[in-house]
C-alpha positions in Angstrom: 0.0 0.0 0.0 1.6 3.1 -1.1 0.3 6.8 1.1 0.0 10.2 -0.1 2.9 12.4 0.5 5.2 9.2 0.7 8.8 10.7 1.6 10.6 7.9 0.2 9.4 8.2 -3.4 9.7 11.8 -3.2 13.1 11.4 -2.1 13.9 8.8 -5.0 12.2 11.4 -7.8 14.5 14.4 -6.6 17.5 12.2 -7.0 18.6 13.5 -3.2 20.6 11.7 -0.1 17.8 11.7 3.1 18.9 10.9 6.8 18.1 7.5 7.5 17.5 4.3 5.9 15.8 5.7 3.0 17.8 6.2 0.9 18.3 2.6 0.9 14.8 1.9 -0.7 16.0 4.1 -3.7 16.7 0.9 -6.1 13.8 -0.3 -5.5 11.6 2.6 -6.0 13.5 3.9 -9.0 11.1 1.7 -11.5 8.1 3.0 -10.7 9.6 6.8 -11.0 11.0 5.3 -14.7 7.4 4.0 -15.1 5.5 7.3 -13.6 7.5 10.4 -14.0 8.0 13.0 -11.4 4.5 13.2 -10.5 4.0 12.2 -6.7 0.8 10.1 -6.7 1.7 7.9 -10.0 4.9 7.3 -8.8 3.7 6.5 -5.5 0.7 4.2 -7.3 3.3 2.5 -9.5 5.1 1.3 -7.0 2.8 -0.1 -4.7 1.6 -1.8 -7.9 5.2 -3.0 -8.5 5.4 -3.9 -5.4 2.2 -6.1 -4.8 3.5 -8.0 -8.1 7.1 -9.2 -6.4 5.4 -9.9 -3.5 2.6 -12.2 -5.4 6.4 -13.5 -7.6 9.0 -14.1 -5.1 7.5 -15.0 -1.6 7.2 -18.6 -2.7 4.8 -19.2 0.6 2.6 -16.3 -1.3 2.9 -17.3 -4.8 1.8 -20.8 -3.7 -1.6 -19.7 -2.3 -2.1 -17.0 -5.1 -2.0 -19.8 -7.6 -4.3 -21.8 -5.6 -6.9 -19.1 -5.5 -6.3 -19.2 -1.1 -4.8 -15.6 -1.4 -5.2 -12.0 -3.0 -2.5 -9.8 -3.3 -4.0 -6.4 -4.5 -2.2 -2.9 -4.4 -4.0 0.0 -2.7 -3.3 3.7 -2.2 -4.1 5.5 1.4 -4.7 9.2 1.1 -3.6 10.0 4.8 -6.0 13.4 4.5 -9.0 11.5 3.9 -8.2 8.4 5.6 -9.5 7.0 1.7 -7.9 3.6 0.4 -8.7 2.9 -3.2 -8.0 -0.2 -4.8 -5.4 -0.1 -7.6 -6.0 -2.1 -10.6 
């Protein structure tokens, strides 16, 4: 579930060094900033899409009960102003 205003993937579109661990997560953020540009809430969408597929792909625990119909792994968006979370196809 990505959130609005998510420092890390602002972090990884402006390209800076943060305090922190965060800067750690910049790898794996950087696709969904190649996918979605510099806008905030794409980028942030993209990657929790991204993010809900390698976790459906490589947790073979997961993948195991995703293919047996036991398990959904869906991405969502939380827009912390609102308290909303939308589904992200």
């Amino acid at each position: 579930m990505g959130h609005g205003g998510c420092g890390a993937v602002k972090a990884t579109i402006d390209a800076k060094e943060v305090p922190g661990q965060i800067s750690s997560l910049y790898p794996h953020i950087q696709p969904a900033v190649d996918q979605a540009g510099p806008n905030l809430e794409a980028a942030i969408k993209a990657n929790a899409k991204i993010q809900a597929a390698l976790l459906r792909q490589s947790s073979t625990v997961i993948s195991g009960l995703v293919k047996g119909n036991k398990l959904t792994v869906v991405a969502a968006y939380y827009e912390i102003g609102t308290g909303a979370v939308s589904l992200l196809g």
